[in-house]
N, C-alpha and C positions, 0 to 999 in steps of 0.2 A: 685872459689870464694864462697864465705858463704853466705849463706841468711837465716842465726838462727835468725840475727839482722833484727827484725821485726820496724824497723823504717828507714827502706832504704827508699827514697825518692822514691815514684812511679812515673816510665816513660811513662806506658803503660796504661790505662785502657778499656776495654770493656763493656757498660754497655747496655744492653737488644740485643744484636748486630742479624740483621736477613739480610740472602737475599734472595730475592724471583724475579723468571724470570716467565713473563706469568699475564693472571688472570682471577680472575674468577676461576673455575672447572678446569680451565688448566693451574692452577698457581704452582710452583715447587718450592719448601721452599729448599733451597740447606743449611743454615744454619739457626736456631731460637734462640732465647733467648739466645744469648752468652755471659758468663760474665765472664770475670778473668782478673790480671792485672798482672803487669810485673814492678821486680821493678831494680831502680838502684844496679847494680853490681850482676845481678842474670844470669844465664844461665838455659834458660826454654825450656824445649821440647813440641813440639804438637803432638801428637801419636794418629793413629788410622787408619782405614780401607781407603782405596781409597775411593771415592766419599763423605768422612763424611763433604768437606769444609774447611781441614786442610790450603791450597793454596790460597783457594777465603778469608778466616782472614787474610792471609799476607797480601796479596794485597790489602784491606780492611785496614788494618794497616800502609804497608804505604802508603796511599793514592791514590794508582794507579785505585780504585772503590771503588765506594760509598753505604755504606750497605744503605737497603731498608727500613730497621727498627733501632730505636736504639743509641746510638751516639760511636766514637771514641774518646777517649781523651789523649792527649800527654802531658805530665805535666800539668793535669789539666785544659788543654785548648782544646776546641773542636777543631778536627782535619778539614781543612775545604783544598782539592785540595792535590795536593803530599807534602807527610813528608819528609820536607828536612834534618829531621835529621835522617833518617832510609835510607839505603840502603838493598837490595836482591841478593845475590846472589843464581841462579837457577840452575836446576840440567843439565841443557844441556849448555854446556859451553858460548854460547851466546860472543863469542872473534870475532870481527873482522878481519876475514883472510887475508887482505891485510892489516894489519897495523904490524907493531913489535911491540914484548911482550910491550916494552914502550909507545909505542905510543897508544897500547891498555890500558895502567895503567892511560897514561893523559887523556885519551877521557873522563873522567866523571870531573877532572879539568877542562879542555876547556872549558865545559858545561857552567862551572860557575864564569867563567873570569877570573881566574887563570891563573898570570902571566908566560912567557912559562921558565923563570929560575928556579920559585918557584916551577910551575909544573913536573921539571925537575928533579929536587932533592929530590921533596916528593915520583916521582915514582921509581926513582933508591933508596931510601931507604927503599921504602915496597918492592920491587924487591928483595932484599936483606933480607928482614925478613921473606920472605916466603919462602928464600932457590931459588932463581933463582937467583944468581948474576951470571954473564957470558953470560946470554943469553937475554941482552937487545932485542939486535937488531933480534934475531929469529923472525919468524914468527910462525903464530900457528901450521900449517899443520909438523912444525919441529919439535914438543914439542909431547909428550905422552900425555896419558887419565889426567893422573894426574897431570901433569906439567902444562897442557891450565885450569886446574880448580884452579890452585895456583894464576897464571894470573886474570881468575874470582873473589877469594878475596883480590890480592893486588888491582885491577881494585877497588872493593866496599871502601875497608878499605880507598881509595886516599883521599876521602872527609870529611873522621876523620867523620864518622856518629855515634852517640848516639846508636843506633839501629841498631846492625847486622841481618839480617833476613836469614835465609840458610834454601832453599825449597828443601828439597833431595837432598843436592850438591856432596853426593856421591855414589848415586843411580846408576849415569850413568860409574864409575868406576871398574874396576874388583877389587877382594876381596884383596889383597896385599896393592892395591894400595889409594884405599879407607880406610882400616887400619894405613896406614904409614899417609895418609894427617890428620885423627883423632887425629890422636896421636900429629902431629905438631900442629894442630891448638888449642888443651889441652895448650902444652906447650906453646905458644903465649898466650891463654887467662889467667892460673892460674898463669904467672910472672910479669901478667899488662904489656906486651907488646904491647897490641892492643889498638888504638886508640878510643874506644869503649868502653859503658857503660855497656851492655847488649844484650844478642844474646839471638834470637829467630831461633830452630831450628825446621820444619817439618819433622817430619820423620814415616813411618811405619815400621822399625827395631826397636823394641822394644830392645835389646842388645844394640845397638848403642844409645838410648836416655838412658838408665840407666849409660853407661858407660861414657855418656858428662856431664849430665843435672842436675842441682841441685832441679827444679823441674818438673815433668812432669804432662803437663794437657792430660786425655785420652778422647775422644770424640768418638760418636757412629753416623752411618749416619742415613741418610732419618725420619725424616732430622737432618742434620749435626749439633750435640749440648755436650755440654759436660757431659761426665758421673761421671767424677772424679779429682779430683786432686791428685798426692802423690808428698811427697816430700823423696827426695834421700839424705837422710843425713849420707854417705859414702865420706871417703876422698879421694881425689885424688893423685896421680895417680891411679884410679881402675883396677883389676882383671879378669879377665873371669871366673877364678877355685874357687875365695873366695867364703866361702859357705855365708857370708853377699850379695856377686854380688847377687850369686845364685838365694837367697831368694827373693831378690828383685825384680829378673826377674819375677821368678814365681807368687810373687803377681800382676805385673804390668798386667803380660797375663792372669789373673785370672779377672783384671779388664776390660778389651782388650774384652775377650772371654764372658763374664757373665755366668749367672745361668742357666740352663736350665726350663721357667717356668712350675708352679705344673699344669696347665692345657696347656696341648701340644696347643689346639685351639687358644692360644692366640701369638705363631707363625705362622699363616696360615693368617691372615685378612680377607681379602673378596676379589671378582671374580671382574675382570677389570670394569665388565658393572655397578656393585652394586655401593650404596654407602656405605661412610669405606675405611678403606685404604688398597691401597691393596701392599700388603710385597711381595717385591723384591726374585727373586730366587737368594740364594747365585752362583757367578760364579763359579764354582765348576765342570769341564768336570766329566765326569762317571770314569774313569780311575784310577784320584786323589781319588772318594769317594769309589772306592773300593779299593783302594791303604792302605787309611786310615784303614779303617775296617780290613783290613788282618794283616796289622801291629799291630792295638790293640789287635786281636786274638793270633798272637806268644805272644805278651808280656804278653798275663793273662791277658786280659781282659778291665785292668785298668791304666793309665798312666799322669803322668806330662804332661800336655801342654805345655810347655818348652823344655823338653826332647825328647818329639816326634816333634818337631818341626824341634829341632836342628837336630836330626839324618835322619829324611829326606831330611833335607840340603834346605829348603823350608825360601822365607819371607811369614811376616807375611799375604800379600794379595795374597799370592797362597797355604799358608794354611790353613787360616782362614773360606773359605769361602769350604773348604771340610768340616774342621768342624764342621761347621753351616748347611752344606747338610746333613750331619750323624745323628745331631739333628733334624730337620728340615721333616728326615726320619724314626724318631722312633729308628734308630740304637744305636744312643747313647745320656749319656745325659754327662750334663756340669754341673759341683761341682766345689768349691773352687780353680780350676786352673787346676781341675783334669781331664779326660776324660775318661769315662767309657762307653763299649760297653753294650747296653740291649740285653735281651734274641734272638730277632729279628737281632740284629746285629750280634752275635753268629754265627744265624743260615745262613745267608749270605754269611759269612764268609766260613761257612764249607762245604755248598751244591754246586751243580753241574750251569753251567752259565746257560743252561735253568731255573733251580728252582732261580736262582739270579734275571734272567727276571719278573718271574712270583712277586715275592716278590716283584722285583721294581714297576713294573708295580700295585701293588695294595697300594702300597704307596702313587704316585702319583697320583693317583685318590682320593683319599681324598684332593688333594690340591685345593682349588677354581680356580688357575690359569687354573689347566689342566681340571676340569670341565667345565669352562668357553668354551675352546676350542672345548673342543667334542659334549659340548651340539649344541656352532655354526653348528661345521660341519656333525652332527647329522640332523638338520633341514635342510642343505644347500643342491641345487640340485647335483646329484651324489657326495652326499657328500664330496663336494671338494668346499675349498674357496682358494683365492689369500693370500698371506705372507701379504700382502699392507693391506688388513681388519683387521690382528688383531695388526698390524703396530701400525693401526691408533686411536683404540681403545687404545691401552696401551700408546699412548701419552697422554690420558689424564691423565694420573698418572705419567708419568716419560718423561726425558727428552728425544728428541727422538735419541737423542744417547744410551742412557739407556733403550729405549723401543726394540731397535733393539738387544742390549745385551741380554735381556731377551726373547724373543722369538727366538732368536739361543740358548738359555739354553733348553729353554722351547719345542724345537725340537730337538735338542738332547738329553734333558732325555727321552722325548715324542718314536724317533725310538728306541732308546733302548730296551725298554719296550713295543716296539711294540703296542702302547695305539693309534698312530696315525703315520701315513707315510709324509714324503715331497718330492714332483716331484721338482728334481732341475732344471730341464729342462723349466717347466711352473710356476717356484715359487710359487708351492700351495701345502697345507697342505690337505690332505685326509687322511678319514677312509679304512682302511685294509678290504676287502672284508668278512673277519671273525671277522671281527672289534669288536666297544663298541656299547653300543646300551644303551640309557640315559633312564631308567626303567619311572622315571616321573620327572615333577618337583619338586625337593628337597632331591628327592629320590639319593639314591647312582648309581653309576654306574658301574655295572655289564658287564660280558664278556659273550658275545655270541656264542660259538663254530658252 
């Protein structure tokens, strides 16, 4: 569908949208200041990194939680409990295993007193339109990946909702199959088959929101807020080879990925104990960032973020966040969508895995996170502390699911680089007998032979 026609009737609006868990010092802004809206007969994409809040807007949206800041408006009327004209469907199939495909399709009729003849014929006609007639009576465990998630949108679409919401519905698909359900559910939306005004899709495949979405909102995390809009004014049915796709990709991961700023210190923030904020370690294992680095070395240096994406065969949140380590490392920097190795990256690249060590190793030492650490276990008796102290420290910045992701980063770039050891036996973090040795306060941190 089109949405050139800027006087569609708006279905959606977001105006200052925030949520925050905690308070105080230990309050965690998972989205802020959200604003954009969603209009009649549009197909909109939400793009962006895991943790940015893509999931916690749905749900926000249709009313399954209540933002903390902000209001939701549904045709211009605040949204106040569940939106009964939006339905979700999620990326784990969520079917009823003891029920048949049908009786999984009337479960959301039932709901809402929906007579069982009427319920009976609206679901053997979505059954039908999404390509399952024959297998009413199946049950789930009969049907494929793809088959029990067609079931998931006849089950949504039963209630004729306003609002299609789809939170990664084909994430949990393999690549064929997830292909083939795109492409049907294109053809359902661009013939006005679907009983639906407007679909709201989350996704981090950036390919797959250029190839649906007439527009795409791109959002950046921590906290969770939008960086950009573009609009996809490419016709349907789309391409993967056209070089218009192309282009689009490329710009879209250009806005995905951003710039690398002019003063490196303004990716580092500050040390868990300071105040400031303190910046997340991209999740990124060591393997992937040097994975990264060697590939930009055969290809000269300099490369499409698209391109190297694609040919790693990588989504966007197990590339993205090598990326962001490569920056984040001095190795390289981020232009217009591009990826270019620095002099530093080069030499990574080419030198021997002890000299890769020593390299990393003085990389991370400039990070406040890993300062942070060694100055602790610097001071601590035989320099050894518990995993649970600095656990409990990085709660107060991140969630403590996120604080635990981060200090498993942060110990495994940490033994790599030999900057700090962990007993997995006594879950504690220790200095290396030849260890670091914290010169002063403020001072940098030097190695002791």
């Amino acid at each position: 569908m089109n949405t050139n026609n800027h006087n569609h009737n708006v279905l959606v609006e977001l105006k200052g949208i925030g949520k925050f868990y905690g308070r105080g010092q230990r309050q965690i802004r998972a989205v802020e200041n959200v604003n954009f809206k969603i209009h009649d007969g549009e197909f909109v994409a939400l793009l962006g990194p895991s943790g940015c809040g893509k999931s916690t807007l749905l749900r926000m949206i249709t009313g399954l939680m209540p933002p903390s800041a902000g209001e939701v408006l549904y045709r211009g009327e605040p949204l106040r409990g569940v939106n009964e004209h939006a339905t979700i469907v999620f990326q784990s199939f969520a079917l009823f295993p003891w029920l048949t495909v049908q009786a999984n399709v009337e479960v959301a009729l039932q709901a809402r007193g929906v007579a069982s003849d009427e319920r009976r014929a609206r679901a053997l006609k979505l059954i039908d339109l999404v390509g399952l007639d024959g297998f009413e009576s199946a049950y789930p465990r009969e049907l494929s990946g793809g088959m029990r998630q067609k079931v998931g949108f006849a089950r949504a679409l039963a209630v004729e909702p306003e609002l299609l919401c789809l939170d990664e519905p084909f994430s949990a698909l393999d690549v064929l199959s997830a292909e083939s359900l795109r492409g049907e559910l294109m053809e359902l939306w661009t013939s006005r088959a679907l009983p639906t005004r407007a679909i709201l899709l989350v996704s981090h495949n950036i390919e797959e929101a250029v190839m649906m979405a007439d527009r795409i909102i791109v959002m950046d995390k921590d906290p969770g807020r939008v960086v950009t809009e573009i609009q996809v004014a490419l016709p349907q049915p789309r391409h993967r080879k056209d070089l218009h796709f192309l282009a689009m990709v490329d710009r879209v991961y250009a806005s995905v990925a951003g710039e690398t700023p002019r003063e490196p210190t303004a990716l580092m923030g500050t040390a868990p104990d300071e105040p400031g904020k303190t910046e997340m370690l991209p999740h990124a294992p060591i393997n992937a960032i040097a994975g990264l680095v060697e590939y930009l070395a055969e290809e000269g240096k300099r490369a499409d973020l698209y391109f190297v994406g694609e040919k790693l065969g990588t989504e966007l949140d197990e590339f993205l966040p090598a990326v962001e380590a490569t920056e984040l490392l001095g190795m390289a920097t981020l232009q217009g969508g591009d990826i270019e190795l620095t002099p530093l990256g080069e030499t990574f690249a080419a030198t021997t895995i002890l000299a890769r060590k020593e390299i990393f190793a003085q990389r991370i030492r400039s990070l406040p996170i890993f300062q942070w650490i060694v100055d602790e276990l610097q001071h601590a008796p035989e320099h050894r502390l518990p995993q649970e102290f600095f656990l409990k420290v990085l709660e107060s910045d991140f969630t403590s699911e996120e604080a635990e992701r981060q200090l498993d980063i942060a110990i495994n770039w940490g033994r790599y680089a030999e900057v700090f050891e962990f007993d997995d036996d006594r879950d504690e973090l220790y200095l290396p007998a030849n260890g670091l040795t914290l010169v002063g306060v403020g001072d940098t941190i030097s190695s002791r032979k």
